[in-house]
N, C-alpha and C positions, 0 to 999 in steps of 0.2 A: 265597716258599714258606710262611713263616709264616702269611701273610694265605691262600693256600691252604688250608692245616689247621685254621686256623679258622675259614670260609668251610663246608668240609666236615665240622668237628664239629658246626657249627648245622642243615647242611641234614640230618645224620645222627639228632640230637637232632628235629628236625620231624619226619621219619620216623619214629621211635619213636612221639612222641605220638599222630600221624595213628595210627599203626598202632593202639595202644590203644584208642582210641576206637573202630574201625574192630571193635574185636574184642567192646568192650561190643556197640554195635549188631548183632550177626554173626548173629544168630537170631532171627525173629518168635517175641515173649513177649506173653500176655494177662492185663492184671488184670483181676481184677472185685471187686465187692463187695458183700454186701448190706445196703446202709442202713437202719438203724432209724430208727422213725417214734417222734419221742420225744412220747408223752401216755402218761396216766394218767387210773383214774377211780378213788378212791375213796369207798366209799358209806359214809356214819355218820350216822348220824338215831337221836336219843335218844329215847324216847318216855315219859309216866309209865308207873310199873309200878301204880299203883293207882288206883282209880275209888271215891270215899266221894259219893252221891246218898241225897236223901231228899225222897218227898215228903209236904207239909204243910199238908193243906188246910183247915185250921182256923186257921193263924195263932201256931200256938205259939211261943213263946219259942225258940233254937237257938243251941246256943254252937258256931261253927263252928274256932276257932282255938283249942279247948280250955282258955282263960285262966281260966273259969269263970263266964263273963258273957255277956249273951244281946246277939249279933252280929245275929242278923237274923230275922225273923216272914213271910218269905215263903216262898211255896207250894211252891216247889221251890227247894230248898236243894241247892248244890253247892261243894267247890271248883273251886278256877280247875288247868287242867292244861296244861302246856309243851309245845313241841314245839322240838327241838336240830338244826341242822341243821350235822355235822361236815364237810360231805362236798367233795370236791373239785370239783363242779359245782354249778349252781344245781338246787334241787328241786323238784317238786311231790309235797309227801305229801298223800296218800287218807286219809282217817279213816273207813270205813266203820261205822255204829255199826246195831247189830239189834235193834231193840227188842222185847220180849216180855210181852205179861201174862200172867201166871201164876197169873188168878181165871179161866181159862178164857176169856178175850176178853170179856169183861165191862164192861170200862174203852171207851168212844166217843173214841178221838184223834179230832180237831180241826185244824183250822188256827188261827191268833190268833184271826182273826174272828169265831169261831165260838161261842166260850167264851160261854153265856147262862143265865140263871137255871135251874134243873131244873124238871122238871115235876111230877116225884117223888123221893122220896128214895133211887132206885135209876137216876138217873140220871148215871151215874159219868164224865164229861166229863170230859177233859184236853186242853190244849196243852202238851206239851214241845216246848221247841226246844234247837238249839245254838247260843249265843252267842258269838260269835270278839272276839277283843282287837280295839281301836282300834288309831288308829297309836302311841298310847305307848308307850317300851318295857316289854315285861315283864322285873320282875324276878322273881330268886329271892332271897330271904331278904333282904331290901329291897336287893339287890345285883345289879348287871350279872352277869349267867349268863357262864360262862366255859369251861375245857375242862375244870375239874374236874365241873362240873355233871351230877349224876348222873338216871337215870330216876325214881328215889328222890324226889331234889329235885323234878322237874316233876309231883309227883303234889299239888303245893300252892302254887302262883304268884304274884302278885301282879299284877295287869292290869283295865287299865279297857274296861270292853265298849262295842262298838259296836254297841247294841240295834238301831239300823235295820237293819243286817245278819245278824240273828235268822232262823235258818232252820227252820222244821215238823218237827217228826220223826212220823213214822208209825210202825206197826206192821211189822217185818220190816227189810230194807236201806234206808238210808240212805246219803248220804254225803255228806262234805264235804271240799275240797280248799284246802290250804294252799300259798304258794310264799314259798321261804326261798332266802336267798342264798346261795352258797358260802362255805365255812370260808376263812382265809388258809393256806397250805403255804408254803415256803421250802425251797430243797435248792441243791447244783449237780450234774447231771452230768459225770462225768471221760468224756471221748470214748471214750480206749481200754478200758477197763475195762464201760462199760456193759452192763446184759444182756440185747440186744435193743432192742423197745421196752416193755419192763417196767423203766422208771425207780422206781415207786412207792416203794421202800424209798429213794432218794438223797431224796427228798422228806418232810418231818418237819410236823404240824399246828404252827402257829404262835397263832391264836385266831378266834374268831368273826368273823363278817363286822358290818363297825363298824357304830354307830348303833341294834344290838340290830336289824339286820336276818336276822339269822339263826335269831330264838325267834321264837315268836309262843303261844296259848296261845288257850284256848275253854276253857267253862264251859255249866251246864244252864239252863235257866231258863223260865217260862210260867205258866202259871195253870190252878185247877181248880175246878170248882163247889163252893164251898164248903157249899153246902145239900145236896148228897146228905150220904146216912149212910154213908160211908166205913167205918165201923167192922165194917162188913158181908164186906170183902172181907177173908177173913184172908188172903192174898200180897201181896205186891209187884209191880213190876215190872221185867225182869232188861234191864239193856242192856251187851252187847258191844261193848265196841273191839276191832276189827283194821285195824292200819295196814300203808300201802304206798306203796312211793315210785317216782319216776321222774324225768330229767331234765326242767326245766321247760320248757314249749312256749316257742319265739322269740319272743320280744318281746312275753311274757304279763308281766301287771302284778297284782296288786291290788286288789280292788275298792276303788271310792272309799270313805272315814272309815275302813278298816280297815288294819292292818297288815301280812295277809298271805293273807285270803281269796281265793279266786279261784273265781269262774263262768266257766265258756266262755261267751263270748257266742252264739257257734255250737254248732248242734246235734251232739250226740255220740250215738252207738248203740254198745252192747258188747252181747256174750253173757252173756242172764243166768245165774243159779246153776242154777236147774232145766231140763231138758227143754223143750224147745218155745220157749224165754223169752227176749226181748230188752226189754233196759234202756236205755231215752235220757233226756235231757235235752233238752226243746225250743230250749234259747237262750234271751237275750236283746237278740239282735242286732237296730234295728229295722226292717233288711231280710231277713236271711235265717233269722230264729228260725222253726221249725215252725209255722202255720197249722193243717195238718191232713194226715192219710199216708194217701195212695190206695190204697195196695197193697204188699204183702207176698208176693216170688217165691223160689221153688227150685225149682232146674233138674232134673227127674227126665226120664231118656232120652232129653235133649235139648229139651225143653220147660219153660220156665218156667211155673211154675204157682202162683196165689195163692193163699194160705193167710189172707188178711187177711181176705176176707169167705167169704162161707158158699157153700160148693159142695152143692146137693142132689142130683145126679146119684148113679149108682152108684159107692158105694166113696165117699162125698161127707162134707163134716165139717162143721162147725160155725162161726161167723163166730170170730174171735180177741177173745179180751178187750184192751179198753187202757183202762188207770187212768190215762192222760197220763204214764204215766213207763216203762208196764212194760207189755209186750205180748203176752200167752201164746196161742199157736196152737192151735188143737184136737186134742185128742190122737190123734185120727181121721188127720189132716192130718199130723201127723209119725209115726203111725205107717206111714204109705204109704214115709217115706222109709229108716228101718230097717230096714221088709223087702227094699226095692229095695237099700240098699247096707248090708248086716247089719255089716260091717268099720268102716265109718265110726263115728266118735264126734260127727263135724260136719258140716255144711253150709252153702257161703256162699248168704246170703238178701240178695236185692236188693231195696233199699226206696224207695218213690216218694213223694214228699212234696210238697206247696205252702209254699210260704213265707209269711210276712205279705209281704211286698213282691210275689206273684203271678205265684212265677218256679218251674217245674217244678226239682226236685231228686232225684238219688238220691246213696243211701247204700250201701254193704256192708257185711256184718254178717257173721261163723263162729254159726251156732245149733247150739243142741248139742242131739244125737238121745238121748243117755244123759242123767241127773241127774246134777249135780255136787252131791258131798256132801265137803265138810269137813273134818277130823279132829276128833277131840273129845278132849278131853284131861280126866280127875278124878281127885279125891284117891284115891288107893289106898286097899285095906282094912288096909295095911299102915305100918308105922311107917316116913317116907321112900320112900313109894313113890308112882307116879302111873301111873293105865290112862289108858288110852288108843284108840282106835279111828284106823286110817289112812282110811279116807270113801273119797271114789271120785272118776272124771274127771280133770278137770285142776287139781283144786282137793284134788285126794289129797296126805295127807302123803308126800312121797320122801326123807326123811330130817331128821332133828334137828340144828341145831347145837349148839345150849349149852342149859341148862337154868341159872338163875341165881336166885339170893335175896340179897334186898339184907342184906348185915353191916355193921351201924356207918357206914352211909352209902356203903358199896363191893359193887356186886354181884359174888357170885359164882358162877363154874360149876362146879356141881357133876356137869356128865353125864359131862365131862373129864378126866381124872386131873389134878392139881395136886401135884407132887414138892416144893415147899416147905417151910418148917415148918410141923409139924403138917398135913399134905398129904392126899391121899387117891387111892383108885383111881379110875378111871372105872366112872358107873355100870352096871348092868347092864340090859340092850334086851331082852328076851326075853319071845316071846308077846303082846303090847300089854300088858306091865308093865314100868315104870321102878324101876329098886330102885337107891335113892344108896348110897354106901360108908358104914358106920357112922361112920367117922369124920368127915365132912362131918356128918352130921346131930349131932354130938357139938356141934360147933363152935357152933351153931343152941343149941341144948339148956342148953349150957353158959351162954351170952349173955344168951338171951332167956329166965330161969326161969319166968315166969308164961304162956307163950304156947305152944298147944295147936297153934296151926299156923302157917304163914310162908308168904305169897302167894312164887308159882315164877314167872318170866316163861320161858317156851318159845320159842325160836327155831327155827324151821323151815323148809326149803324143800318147797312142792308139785312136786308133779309138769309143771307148766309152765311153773318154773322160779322161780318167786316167793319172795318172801321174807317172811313174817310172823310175826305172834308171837301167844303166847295166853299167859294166864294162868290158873293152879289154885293153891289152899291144899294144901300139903304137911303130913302128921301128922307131930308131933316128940316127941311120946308117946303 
């Protein structure tokens, strides 16, 4: 009997558990989840915040490192300027530079080649170019650049040029493209905690990318007729940086002897700045660099129609200019296409090209039916203040980020309120006038007694979403 009751308290105890179990399962339940994708990008590219050029075409004595001793007797006198690359991916920064003369176009830019005796003393000949560092590394202050390295810093370098890779500058745009390595980051993500796939804040910059693969730096340099009479042109001549960056194309390297230039080998088309206008670069690839471009299409009413050589029919326009880098269509020719689509700001344009190697190619392009104009940013008439114009297209200012002046080697923003000590308000936006908080320009004032004004680096987004930056002299009395 015993063995009975114990027999049946185990088959009674099996039945319970069966049962339990029996009762978890008892209902179709559904998980789901939605899994984050864990990356991150963040963007931090230092740039300098100042440009000190001079040129010298007599050969004078110049003390460039201020010691008070003459460093160098060449024609175009510059320092050397850094470029920081903090960012979580590898880059390719644009340095687009504009060069302007300001005797009224006076001055004949050149290529190297070209530089030759005058014929008269009004014949005002230049080569400028931009010289990009070698592969040594650039220092700052005879020191490996690091995360304190400020824009401040990169406005005076230390780097040996790679002269063979000297590039022309001309009048108007220019550019030249740098690729710099990713910064180091360190973090952990906690699984449950995460937010999303926006990890960026678990992850902390840790330091540049080794080997000084992450600076690199470029300088002015060229020659000018020393036999004209220079002394004739009372200006100068004004050249613009604005930089831009983007992730670097797969498996893009450096040109050879340098440490961070980079040409496409292959040919590139964008939309230039103005109306009608596309900008390339032929390559130097020695199969498929540009030859020569057949034809220039957009499509009105269902027909492509070229715009590259000259239509003389009714309603007909004029052939398109090409300087070999820049291609303006006749304004005949794009005017046909505003009135047909008055809403449009663009139009893709289909381009037909030969190759050196003798192989038909196209390209597409967005050309723009409007002008893109810029913003421009000047000193105020006011103590701390800066005007401004927002320009137009895709190239219009769409809002400010920071507005910064370098203090004691730390920039800072002043367009942003700063609650700290001795802090200030944010400044004031109204009408295309910037007016800082008195107390910000106090701060300025107080530091720097003998200085009438304090170069501002502006951070901006356009309207197409870009990110650049400009510089103006702010009045501090």
């Amino acid at each position: 009997m015993r063995k009975m009751k114990k027999a049946l308290a185990v088959a009674l105890s099996a039945s319970m558990v069966m049962g339990m179990s029996m009762t978890t399962f008892a209902a179709d339940q559904e998980v789901s989840v939605d899994a984050p994708i864990y990356s991150y990008d963040v963007t931090n590219v230092v740039v300098p915040t100042t440009f000190v050029v001079a040129f010298n075409p007599d050969g004078l004595k110049v003390d460039v490192d201020g010691d008070g001793t003459s460093d160098t007797t060449a024609q175009i006198v510059s320092k050397n300027y850094g470029i920081i690359n903090k960012s979580t991916k590898d880059k390719m920064i644009t340095v687009t530079l504009n060069v302007e003369d300001l005797n009224e176009d006076k001055i004949n830019f050149v290529s190297a080649t070209a530089v030759a005796t005058p014929s008269s003393p009004d014949d005002y000949v230049l080569n400028l170019q931009v010289v990009p560092a070698d592969t040594d590394e650039v220092k700052v202050g005879g020191n490996s650049a690091d995360l304190t390295t400020t824009g401040a810093d990169l406005a005076d370098v230390t780097m040996a040029t790679a002269d063979t890779a000297a590039m022309d500058l001309m009048p108007g745009e220019n550019e030249v493209s740098f690729l710099l390595e990713k910064a180091v980051y360190d973090g952990t993500i906690n699984l449950s905690s995460a937010n999303g796939n926006n990890v960026a804040d678990d992850f902390t910059l840790q330091s540049l990318a080794a080997a000084g693969k992450g600076i690199t730096a470029f300088t002015f340099g060229g020659t000018m007729n020393a036999g004209a009479d220079w002394t004739k042109l009372t200006k100068g001549i004004r050249i613009t940086a604005v930089y831009s960056n983007d992730n670097a194309p797969t498996g893009a390297t450096p040109d050879a002897g340098t440490g961070a230039l980079y040409n496409n080998p292959n040919p590139v088309f964008k939309a230039g700045a103005n109306a009608g206008t596309i900008s390339y670069k032929r390559g130097n690839s020695a199969m498929d660099a540009i030859a020569s471009i057949s034809k220039v299409e957009m499509d009105i009413s269902g027909t492509l129609v070229d715009g590259y050589h000259a239509y003389t029919g009714k309603g007909g326009w004029k052939a398109a200019e090409d300087t070999g880098s820049l291609i303006t269509l006749d304004s005949a020719y794009i005017a046909a296409y505003v009135k047909a689509y008055p809403n449009d700001s663009t139009r893709e344009a289909i381009i037909t090209y030969m190759t050196v190697g003798g192989s038909e190619r196209t390209a597409t392009v967005n050309v723009r039916l409007k002008s893109q104009v810029p913003p421009s940013f000047t000193t105020g008439s006011e103590v701390g203040s800066i005007s401004y114009t927002i320009g137009s297209g895709d190239n219009a200012l769409a809002s400010i980020t920071k507005i910064e002046m370098d203090y004691t080697g730390t920039l800072a923003d002043g367009y942003n309120a700063f609650t700290g000590k001795n802090g200030w308000t944010q400044a004031s936006d109204t009408n295309g006038v910037i007016t800082f908080d008195s107390a910000y320009i106090t701060l300025y004032t107080t530091k720097y007694t003998s200085d009438a004004t304090r170069e501002a680096v502006i951070t901006y987004e356009t309207v197409s979403g870009e990110t650049k930056t400009a510089t103006v002299n702010v009045k501090l009395r």
